[in-house]
N, C-alpha and C positions, 0 to 999 in steps of 0.2 A: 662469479655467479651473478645472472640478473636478476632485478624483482619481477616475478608474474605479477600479473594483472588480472589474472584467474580470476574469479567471484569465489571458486570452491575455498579457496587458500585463508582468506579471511584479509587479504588483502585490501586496502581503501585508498581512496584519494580524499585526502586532507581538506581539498575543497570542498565534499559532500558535506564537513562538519559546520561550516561557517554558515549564515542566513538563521531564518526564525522558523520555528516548524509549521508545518503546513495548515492552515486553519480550516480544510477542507478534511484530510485524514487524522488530524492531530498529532503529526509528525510519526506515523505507525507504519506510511509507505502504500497502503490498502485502503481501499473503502469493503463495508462489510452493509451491504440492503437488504434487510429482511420483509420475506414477502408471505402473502396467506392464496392459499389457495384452493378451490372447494371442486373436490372430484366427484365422479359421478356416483355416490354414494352419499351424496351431501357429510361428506366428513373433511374438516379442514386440517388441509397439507401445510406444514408451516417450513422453511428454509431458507438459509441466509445463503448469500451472493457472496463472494470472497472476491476482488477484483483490484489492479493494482490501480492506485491513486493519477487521475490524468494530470492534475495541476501541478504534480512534483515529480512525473515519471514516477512513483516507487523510493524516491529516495527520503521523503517523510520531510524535508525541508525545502524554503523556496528561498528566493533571494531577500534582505534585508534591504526595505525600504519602506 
């Protein structure tokens, strides 16, 4: 039988765990922006952005150096 490589399976590469976490997401994988915004009823809309981390692709760590 091989190993998947699936994401679903809970599968990993070993590699993802080495390096320091990311000091952009705080090694979480995501950035999270929250913004305000004022509709036409002058009432503020507030909402956060959920978005995957550029600097580490998503994996919440970057290379040690």
């Amino acid at each position: 039988m091989s190993a998947s490589t699936d994401d679903r399976t809970g599968v990993f590469n070993l590699r993802d765990l080495g390096g320091a976490p990311c000091p952009d997401c705080h090694g979480t994988g995501e950035l999270r922006i929250d913004s305000e915004n004022i509709n036409e009823h002058f009432e503020v809309e507030k909402q956060t952005v959920i978005t995957q981390c550029a600097r580490c692709a998503g994996t919440g760590r970057v290379a040690a150096g």
